[in-house]
DOLOMAR-319804 format. One line per 10 residues: number of its first residue (from 1); their letters; for each residue x, y, z of C-alpha. Coordinates in steps of 0.1 Angstrom, whole numbers, plus 5000, padded with zeros to 4 digits. Layout:
N
NUM	A	X Y Z; ...
END
This chain:
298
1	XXXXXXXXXX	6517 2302 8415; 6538 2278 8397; 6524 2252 8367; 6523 2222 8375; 6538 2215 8338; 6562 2235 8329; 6570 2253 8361; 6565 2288 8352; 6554 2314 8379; 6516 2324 8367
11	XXXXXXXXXX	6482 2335 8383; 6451 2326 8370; 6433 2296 8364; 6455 2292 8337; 6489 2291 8324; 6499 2314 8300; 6534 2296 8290; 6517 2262 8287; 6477 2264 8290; 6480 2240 8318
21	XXXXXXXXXX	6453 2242 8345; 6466 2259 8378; 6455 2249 8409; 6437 2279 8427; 6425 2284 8460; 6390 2280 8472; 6380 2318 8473; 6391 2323 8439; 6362 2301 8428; 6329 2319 8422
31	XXXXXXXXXX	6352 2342 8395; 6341 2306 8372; 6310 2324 8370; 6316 2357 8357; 6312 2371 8324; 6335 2374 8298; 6331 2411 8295; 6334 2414 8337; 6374 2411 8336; 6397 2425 8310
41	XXXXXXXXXX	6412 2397 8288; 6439 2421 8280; 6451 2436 8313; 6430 2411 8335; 6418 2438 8354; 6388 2462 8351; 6351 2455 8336; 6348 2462 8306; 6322 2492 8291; 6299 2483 8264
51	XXXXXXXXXX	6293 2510 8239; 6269 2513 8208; 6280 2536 8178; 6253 2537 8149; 6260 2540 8116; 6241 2559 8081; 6209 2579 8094; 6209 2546 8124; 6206 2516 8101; 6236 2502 8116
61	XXXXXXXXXX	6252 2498 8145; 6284 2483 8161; 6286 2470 8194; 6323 2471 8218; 6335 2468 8247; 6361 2485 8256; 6386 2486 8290; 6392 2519 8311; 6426 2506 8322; 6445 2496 8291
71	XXXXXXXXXX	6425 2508 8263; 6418 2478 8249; 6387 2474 8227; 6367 2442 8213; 6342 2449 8186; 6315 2420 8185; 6318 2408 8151; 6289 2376 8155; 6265 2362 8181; 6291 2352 8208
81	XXXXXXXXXX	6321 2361 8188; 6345 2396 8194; 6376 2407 8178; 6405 2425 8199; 6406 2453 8175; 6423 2481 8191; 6442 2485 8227; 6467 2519 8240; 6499 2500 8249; 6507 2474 8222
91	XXXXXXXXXX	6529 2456 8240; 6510 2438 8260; 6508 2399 8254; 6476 2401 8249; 6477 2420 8217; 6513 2405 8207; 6492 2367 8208; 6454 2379 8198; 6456 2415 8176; 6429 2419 8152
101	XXXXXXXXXX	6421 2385 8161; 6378 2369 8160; 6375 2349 8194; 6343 2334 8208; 6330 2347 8242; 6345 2317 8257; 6379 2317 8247; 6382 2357 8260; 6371 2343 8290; 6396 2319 8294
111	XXXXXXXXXX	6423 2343 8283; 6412 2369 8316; 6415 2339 8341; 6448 2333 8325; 6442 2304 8297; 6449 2308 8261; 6429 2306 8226; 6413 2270 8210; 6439 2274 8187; 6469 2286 8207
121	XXXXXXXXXX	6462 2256 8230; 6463 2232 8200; 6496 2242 8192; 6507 2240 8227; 6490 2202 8230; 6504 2195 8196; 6540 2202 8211; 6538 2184 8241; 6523 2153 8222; 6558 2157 8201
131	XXXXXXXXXX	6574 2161 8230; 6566 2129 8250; 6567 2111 8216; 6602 2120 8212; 6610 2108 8251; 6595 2076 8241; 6560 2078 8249; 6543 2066 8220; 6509 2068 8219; 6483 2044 8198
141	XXXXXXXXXX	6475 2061 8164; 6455 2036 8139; 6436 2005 8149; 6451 1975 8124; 6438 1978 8088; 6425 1952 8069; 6460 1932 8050; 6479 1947 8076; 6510 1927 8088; 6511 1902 8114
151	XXXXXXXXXX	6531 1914 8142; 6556 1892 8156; 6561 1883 8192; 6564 1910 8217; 6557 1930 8188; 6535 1963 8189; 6516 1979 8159; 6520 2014 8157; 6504 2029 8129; 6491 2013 8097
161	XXXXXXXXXX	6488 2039 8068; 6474 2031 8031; 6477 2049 7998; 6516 2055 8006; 6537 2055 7979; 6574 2042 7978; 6594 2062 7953; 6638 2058 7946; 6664 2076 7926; 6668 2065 7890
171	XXXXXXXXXX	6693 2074 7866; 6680 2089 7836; 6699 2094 7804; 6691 2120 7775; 6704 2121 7741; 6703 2156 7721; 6714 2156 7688; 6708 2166 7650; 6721 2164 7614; 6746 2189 7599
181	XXXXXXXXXX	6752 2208 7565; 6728 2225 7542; 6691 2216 7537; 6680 2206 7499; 6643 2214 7482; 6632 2183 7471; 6596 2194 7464; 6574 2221 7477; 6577 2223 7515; 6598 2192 7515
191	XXXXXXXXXX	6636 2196 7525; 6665 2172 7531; 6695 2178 7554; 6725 2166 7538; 6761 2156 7563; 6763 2139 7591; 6745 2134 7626; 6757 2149 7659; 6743 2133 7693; 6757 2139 7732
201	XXXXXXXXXX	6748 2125 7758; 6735 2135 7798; 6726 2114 7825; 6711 2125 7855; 6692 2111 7886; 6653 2113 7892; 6630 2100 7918; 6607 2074 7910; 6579 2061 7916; 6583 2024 7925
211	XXXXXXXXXX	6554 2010 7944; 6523 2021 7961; 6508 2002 7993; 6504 2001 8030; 6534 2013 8057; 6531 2001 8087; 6552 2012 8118; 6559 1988 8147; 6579 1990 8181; 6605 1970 8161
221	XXXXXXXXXX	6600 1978 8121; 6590 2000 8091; 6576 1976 8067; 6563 1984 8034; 6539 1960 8018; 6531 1971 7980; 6518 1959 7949; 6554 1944 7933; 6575 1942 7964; 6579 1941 8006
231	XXXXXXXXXX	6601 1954 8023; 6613 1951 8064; 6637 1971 8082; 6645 1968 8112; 6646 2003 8134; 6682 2001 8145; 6691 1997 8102; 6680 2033 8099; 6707 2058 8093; 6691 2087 8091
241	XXXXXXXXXX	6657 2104 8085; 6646 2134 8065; 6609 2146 8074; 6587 2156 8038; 6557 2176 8039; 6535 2146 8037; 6565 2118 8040; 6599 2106 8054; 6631 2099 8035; 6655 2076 8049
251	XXXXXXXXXX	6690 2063 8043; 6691 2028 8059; 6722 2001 8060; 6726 1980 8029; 6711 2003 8011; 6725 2026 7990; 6699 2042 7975; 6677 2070 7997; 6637 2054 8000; 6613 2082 7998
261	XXXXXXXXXX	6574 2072 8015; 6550 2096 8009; 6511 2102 8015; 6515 2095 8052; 6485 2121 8053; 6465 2093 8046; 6461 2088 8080; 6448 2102 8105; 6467 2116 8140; 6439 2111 8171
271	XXXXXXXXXX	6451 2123 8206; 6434 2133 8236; 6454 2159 8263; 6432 2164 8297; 6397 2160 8279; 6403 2181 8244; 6401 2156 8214; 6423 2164 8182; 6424 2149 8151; 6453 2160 8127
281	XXXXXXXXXX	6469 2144 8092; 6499 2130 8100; 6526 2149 8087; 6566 2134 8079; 6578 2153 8106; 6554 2139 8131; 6564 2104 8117; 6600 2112 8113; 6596 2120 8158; 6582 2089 8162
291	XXXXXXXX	6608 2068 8144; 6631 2080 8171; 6609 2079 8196; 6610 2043 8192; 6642 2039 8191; 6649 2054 8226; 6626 2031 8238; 6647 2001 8225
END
C-alpha cells in the first residue's frame, strides 16, 4: 500500500518511512484490538511467548516475551513498559531503530501494525513542520506580547520572543608592556626598576553585548526593540543567515557589521500534526527556516 505522504510502498496501519496513517481495508480492522504481545513488533509476525525466569532462592523474577520467528526478546522493565533487549538477526529495522531501547506497551503496538516510537514520530513531525515552513507555510507560533510592535497594514505577526539579546563585533585593543634594566633595593622588600618602558600593542575583534529586548518576526520584518535602540529590517535586506544554538546571525545590506540575536529559546515552538500536540524551544535553526520561509512567500 502506498502513503499517502510520502509515497512509500508499506503494509500496516502505519508507515514506517513517515509514520503517516495508511488507509487499510475493512477486514484488517478487528487487528486494532489485539495485544501488544499478539504480533511481533520485530518481525510482525508470530505471538509472542511470555516466559518467567526467577532469580536468588525465587526472590526475583523477570518477565519476557520473546518471538519463535526472529528471536527477538522484550524484557518488561515497568508496569506497561518493555525493552527490545535481545533478537537472532540484528539487522532487522526493528533492532537497527529500537535496540536496547524501554518502550510502553503502546508504542510496541504501534510498531507491529507498522507505526513508529513517541519519539521517532516527533522527529518525523518535527521535520515535516520544517519542511512546509521552508515551502512557505508558516504556521502561528506566539500570540502578541505585551509592548509588542504594531504591525503595519497587511502586515502579519509571526513570533514575538523576549529576553533576546542583540550582541555585535567590537574592536578591542590590548597594551602589554614593562620597564627595562636592573632592579635596585631601596628598603627591605622594596625594589625599583631603573631604564626605560617597553609597550606593544594588539587589536582584535570581540562580540558584544549591545542590547537586550523583544524580537519580533513579521511576514515583512525582523525588528528588534531594546532598552537603548530599535531596529527594522526589512526581509528582502537580509544577506545571509547563520543558525546558533539558541540564535541567528545575519549579514544584512547597509550593514557592515554581522548582528548576532540570541535567547530565541525564550519562546516557545507549539504545533499540532493530525491530533499529537508538541511543544519545543525554538532553536536558531528553526528560526533561521522560517526567515526563508518567508521570503518565498513574498
Amino acid at each position: 500500500m502506498r502513503c499517502p505522504n510520502c509515497g512509500y510502498e508499506d503494509e500496516g496501519n502505519y508507515c514506517s518511512n513517515c509514520g503517516s496513517p495508511l488507509n487499510q481495508p475493512a477486514a484488517t480492522a478487528p487487528e486494532n484490538g489485539l495485544r501488544w504481545y499478539e504480533r511481533c513488533p520485530a518481525c510482525r509476525a508470530g505471538r509472542l511467548s511470555k516466559t518467567v525466569s526467577r532469580g536468588f532462592m525465587g526472590l526475583t523474577s523477570t518477565e519476557s516475551y520473546s518471538c519463535p520467528n526472529c528471536g527477538a526478546v522484550f524484557t518488561r522493565e515497568g508496569s506497561r513498559t518493555f525493552k527490545l533487549s535481545n533478537i537472532s538477526d540484528t539487522s532487522r529495522p526493528a533492532w537497527r531503530d529500537y535496540a536496547n531501547q524501554t518502550l510502553s506497551d503502546e508504542e510496541w503496538k504501534r510498531i507491529a501494525d507498522g507505526g513508529v516510537s513517541d519519539a521517532r514520530q516527533r522527529e518525523l513531525d518535527l521535520d515535516h513542520l520544517i519542511t512546509a515552513v521552508q515551502e512557505g507555510q508558516i504556521p502561528p507560533l506566539n500570540a502578541a506580547a505585551p509592548g509588542s510592535i504594531v504591525p503595519k497594514k497587511g502586515e502579519r505577526l509571526v513570533a514575538t520572543i523576549p529576553g533576546v539579546t542583540l550582541s555585535e563585533p567590537r574592536s578591542v585593543r590590548k597594551t602589554y608592556g614593562g620597564g627595562g634594566g636592573p632592579s635596585v633595593r631601596i628598603a627591605k622588600g622594596v625594589y625599583i626598576r631603573t631604564g626605560g618602558f617597553a609597550s606593544r600593542s594588539e587589536s582584535h575583534e570581540e562580540i558584544r553585548s549591545i542590547d537586550s529586548g523583544t524580537l519580533t518576526l513579521t511576514d515583512r520584518r525582523l525588528v528588534f526593540a531594546g532598552q537603548k535602540r530599535t531596529t527594522s529590517v526589512n526581509l528582502g535586506k537580509i544577506i545571509s543567515i547563520k543558525p546558533c544554538e539558541d540564535g541567528i546571525a545575519i549579514n544584512r545590506e547597509g550593514k557592515q557589521k554581522t548582528e548576532y540575536y540570541s535567547g530565541l529559546d525564550n519562546a516557545v515552538l507549539r504545533f499540532s500534526i493530525e491530533g499529537r500536540d508538541y511543544e519545543e524551544p525554538l532553536s536558531g535553526a528553526f528560526f533561521a527556516r522560517l526567515i526563508e520561509g518567508l521570503l518565498k512567500t513574498d
